[in-house]
MINUKOL-828135 format. One record per residue (C-alpha): residue number from 1; y, x, z. Coordinates in nm, 4 decimals. Layout:
N
 num        y        x        z
 NUM        Y        X        Z
...
! end
This chain:
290
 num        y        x        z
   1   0.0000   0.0000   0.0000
   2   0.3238   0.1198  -0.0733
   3   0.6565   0.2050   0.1038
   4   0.8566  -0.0968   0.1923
   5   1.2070  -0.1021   0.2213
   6   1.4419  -0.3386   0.3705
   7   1.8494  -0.3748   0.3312
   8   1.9901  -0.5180   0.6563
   9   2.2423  -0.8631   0.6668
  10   2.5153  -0.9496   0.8485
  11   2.3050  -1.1324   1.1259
  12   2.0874  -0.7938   1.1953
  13   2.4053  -0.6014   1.2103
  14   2.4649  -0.4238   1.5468
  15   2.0761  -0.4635   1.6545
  16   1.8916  -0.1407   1.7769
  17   1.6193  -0.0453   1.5162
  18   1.3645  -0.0723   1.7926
  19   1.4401  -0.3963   1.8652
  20   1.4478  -0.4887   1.5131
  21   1.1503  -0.4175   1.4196
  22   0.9945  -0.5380   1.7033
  23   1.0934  -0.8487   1.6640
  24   0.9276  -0.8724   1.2777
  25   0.6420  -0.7191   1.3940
  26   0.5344  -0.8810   1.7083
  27   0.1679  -0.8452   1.6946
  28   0.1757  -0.4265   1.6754
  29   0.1849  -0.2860   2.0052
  30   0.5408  -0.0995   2.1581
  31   0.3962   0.2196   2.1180
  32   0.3173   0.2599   1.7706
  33   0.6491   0.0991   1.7180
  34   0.8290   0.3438   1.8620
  35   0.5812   0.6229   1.7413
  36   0.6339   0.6048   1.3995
  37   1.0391   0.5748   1.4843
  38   0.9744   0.9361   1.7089
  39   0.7623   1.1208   1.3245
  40   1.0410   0.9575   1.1261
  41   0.8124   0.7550   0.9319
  42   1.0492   0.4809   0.9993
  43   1.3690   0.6066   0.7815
  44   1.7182   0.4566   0.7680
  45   1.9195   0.5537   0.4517
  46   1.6471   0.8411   0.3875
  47   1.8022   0.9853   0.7487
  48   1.5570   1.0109   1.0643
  49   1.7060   0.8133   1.3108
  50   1.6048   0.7191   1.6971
  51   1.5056   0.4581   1.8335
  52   1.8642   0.3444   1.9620
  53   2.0024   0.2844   1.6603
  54   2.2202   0.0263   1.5706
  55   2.1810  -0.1215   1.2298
  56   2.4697  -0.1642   1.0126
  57   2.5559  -0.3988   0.7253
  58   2.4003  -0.2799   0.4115
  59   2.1377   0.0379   0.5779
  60   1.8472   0.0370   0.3637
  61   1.5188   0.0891   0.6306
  62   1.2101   0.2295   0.5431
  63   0.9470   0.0726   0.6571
  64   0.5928   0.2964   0.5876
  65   0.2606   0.1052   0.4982
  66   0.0807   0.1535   0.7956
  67   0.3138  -0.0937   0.9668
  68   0.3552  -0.3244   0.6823
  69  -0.0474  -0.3913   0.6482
  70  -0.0162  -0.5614   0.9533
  71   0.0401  -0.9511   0.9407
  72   0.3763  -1.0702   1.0330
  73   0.4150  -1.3628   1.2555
  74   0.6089  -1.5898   1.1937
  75   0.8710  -1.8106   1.4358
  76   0.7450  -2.1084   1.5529
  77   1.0546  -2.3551   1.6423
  78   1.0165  -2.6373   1.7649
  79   1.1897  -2.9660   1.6168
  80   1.3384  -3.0933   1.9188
  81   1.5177  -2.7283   1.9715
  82   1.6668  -2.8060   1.6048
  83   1.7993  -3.0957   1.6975
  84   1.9507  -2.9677   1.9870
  85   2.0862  -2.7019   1.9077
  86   2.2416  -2.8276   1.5690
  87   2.3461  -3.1466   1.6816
  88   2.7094  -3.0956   1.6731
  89   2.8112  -3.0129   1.2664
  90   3.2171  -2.9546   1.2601
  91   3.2003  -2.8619   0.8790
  92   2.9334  -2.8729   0.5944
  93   2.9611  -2.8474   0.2476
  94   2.7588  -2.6337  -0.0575
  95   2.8750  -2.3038   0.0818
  96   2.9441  -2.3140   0.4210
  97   2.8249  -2.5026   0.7220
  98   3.0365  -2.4629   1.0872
  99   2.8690  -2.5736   1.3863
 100   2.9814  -2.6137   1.7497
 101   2.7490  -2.3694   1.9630
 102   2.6384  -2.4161   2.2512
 103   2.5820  -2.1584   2.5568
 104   2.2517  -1.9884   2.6435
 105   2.1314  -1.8639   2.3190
 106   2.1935  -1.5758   2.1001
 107   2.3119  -1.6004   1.7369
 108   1.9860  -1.3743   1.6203
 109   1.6643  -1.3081   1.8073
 110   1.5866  -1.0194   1.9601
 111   1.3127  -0.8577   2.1785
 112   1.4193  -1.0472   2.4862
 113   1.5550  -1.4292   2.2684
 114   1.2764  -1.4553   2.0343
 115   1.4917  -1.7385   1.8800
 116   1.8311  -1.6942   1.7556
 117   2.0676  -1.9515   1.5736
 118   2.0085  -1.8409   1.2685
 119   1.6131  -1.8720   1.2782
 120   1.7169  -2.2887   1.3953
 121   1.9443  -2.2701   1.1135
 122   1.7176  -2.1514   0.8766
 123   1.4428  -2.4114   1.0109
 124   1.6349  -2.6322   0.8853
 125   1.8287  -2.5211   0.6078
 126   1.6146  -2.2686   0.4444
 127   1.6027  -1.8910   0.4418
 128   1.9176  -1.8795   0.1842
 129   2.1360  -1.9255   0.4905
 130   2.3082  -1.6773   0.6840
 131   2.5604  -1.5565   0.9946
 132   2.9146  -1.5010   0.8608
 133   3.0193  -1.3486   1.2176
 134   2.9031  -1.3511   1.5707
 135   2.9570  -1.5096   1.9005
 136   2.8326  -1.3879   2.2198
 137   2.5136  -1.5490   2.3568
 138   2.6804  -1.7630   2.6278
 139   3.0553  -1.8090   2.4577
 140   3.0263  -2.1706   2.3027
 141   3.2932  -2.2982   2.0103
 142   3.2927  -2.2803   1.6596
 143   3.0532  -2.0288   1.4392
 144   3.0062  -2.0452   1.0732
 145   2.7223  -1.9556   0.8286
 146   2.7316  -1.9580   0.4807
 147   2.4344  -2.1116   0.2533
 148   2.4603  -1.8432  -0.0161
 149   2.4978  -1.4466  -0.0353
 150   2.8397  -1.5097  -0.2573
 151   2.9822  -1.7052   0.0195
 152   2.8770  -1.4473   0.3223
 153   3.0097  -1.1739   0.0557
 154   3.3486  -1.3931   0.0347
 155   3.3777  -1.4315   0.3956
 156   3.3124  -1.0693   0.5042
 157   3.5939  -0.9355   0.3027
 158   3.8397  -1.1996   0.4015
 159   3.7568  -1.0511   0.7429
 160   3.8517  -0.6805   0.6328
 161   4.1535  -0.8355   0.4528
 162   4.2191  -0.9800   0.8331
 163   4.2786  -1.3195   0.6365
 164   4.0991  -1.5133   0.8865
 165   4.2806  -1.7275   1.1699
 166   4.0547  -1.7187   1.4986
 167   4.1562  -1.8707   1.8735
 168   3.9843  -1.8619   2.1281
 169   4.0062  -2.0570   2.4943
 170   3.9910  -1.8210   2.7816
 171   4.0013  -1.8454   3.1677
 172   4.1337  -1.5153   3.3347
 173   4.1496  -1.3243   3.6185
 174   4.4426  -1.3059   3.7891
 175   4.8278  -1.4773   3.6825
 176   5.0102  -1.2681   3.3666
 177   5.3601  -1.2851   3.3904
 178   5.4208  -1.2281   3.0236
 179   5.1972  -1.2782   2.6868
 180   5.0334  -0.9856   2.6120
 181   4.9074  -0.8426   2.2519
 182   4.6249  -0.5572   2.3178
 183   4.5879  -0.3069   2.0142
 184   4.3316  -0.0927   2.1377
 185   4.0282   0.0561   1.8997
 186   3.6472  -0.0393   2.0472
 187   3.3522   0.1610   1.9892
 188   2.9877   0.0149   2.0204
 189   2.7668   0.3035   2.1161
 190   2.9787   0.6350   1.9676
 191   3.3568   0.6925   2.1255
 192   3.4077   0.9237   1.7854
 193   3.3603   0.6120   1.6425
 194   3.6361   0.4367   1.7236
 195   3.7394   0.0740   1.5060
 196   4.0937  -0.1078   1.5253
 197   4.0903  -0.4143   1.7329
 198   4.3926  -0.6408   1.8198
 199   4.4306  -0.9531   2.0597
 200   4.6463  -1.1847   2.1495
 201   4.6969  -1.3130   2.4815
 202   4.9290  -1.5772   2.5051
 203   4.9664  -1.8262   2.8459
 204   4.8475  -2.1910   2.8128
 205   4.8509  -2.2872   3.2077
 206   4.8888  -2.1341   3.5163
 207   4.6055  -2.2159   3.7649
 208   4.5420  -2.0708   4.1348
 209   4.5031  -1.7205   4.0489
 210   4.3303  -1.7552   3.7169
 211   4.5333  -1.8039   3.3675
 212   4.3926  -2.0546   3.0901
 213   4.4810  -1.8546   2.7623
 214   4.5188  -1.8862   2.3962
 215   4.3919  -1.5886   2.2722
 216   4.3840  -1.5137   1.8972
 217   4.1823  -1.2176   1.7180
 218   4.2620  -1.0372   1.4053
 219   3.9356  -0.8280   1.3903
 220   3.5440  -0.9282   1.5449
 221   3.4730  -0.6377   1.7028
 222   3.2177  -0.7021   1.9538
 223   3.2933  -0.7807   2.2555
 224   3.6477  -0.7537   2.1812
 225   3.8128  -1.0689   2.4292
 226   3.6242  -0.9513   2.7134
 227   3.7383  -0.5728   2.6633
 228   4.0363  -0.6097   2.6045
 229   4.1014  -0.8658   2.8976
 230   3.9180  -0.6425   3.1266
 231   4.1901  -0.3311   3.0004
 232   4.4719  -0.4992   3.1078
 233   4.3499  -0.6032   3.4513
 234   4.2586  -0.9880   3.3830
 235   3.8842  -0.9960   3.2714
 236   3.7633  -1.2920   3.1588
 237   3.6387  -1.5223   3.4146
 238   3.2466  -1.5459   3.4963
 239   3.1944  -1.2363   3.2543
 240   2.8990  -1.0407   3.4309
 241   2.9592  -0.7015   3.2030
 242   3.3229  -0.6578   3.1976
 243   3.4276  -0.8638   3.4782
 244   3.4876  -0.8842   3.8621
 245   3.2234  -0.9400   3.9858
 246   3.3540  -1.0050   4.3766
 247   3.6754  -1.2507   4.2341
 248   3.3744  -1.4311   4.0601
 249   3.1935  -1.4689   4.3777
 250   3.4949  -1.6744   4.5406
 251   3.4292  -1.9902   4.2683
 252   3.1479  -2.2199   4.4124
 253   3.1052  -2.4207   4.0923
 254   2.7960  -2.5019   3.9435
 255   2.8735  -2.3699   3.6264
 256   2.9591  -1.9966   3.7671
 257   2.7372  -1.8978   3.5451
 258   2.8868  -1.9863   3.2866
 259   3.1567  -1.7378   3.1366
 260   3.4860  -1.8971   3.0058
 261   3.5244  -1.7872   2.7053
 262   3.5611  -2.0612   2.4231
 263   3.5723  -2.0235   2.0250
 264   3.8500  -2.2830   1.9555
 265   3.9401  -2.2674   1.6327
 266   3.8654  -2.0866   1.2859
 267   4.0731  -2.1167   0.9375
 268   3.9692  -1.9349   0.6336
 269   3.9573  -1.9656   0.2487
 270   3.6778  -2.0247   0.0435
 271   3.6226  -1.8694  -0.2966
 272   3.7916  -2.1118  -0.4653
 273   4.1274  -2.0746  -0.2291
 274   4.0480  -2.4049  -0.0279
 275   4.1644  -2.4300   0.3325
 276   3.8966  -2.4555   0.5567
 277   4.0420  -2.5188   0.9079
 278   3.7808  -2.6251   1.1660
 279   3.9056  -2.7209   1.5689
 280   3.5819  -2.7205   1.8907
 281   3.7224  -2.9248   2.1971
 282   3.7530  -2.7495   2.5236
 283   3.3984  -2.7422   2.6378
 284   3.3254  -2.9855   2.9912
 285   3.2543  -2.6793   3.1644
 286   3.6468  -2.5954   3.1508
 287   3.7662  -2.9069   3.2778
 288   3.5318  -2.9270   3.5465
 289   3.6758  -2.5406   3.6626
 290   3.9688  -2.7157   3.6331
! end
């Protein structure tokens, strides 16, 4: 059998190759996994890579036939998690569908969510359709996918053309006295590698110590809201990575757990220059804080 190789989407973009291809493979044990990453039999771009690395738009991975002669499993999803989770459509038309996401599930599957949006998507869909951008497994609000590789293609360079409008809802840390625009680069996992990323904090409401923001986003770099709050001394509220942990601690809600951080509102273009402008209502979970 020969040499397989694969070129990576937008919704494997940013996954570790380990994690990757375990979660094609799930019937071939960890260890020859990450054996064949450790001899460099599995290649990325014709480099050696380890078995941290992230996966970017466009790499080309080689996968070797010893791995490929074993059956791949495929997802089993359940209708009733279909309906669920896809239950709220915003937008839908022949290139794009938006819908309103909910909390508690990741937009791909991984080693520890075996099911992402995009498998549900594709459950129902087809395998045509794909992730145009990302959301954060618990951050809820609007998230679009496009049902054709012209419209992901359109989409992706509107973003680099920063010709896409996003707000999100936010609950933060702390009272800010003035709006506040953060322009400060991110890095995933290499600080040489730094990317522009701006924000856009601007006060909605004061509330007793906390701040309900607007906060609008001219890249998607990941994680970007809850860095950048966290920089200026008002992380995001119920954030467990980049937030305070102890001011969290002194909300006794039942949704604690829950971090408030809400994808509002998107506007974009299609290919044929038509304004797409999709709104998500503040989620119950904010007006209960409330």
């Amino acid at each position: 059998m020969s040499v397989k190789k694969l070129k990576i989407n937008i919704d494997n973009e940013g996954r570790r190759i380990d994690n990757f291809l375990l979660s094609i493979y799930k019937n071939i044990p960890k260890t020859k996994i990450y054996k064949i990453i450790r001899k460099g039999e599995v290649r990325v771009n014709s480099s050696r890579i380890k078995a941290h690395y992230k996966l970017v738009v466009d790499d080309i991975v080689r996968i070797p036939p010893n791995l490929q002669s074993d059956k791949i499993i495929e997802k089993k999803i359940r209708d009733k998690d279909v309906d669920f989770y896809l239950d709220e459509i915003l937008y839908d038309d022949n290139n794009y569908l938006v819908i309103n996401k909910k909390r508690g599930i990741s937009v791909h599957g991984g080693t520890k969510n075996y099911i992402g949006i995009i498998d549900i998507a594709r459950k129902k869909y087809g395998k045509e359709i794909d992730l145009c951008h990302r959301l954060d497994k618990d951050t809820t609000g609007c998230l679009v996918l496009a049902k054709n590789k012209k419209s992901v293609k359109h989409f992706n360079e509107s973003l680099k053309n920063y010709s896409i409008n996003k707000h999100y809802s936010a609950i933060l840390k702390g009272n800010l006295i003035n709006d506040i625009n953060v322009d400060m680069p991110i890095y995933k996992n290499d600080s040489n590698k730094l990317k522009s990323s701006t924000s856009k904090f601007k006060i909605v409401k004061e509330l007793n110590n906390c701040t309900l923001v607007d906060v609008q986003i001219f890249t998607g770099r990941t994680h970007q809201i809850r860095i950048h709050a966290s920089s200026i001394g008002h992380p995001v509220l119920f954030d467990n990575k980049y937030g305070d942990k102890d001011f969290n601690k002194l909300f006794k809600t039942k949704n604690q757990k829950d971090i408030m951080l809400h994808s509002r509102s998107i506007i974009f273009k299609d290919m044929n220059s038509n304004l797409i402008k999709i709104n998500s209502d503040i989620p119950s979970k904010f007006n209960e804080f409330f």
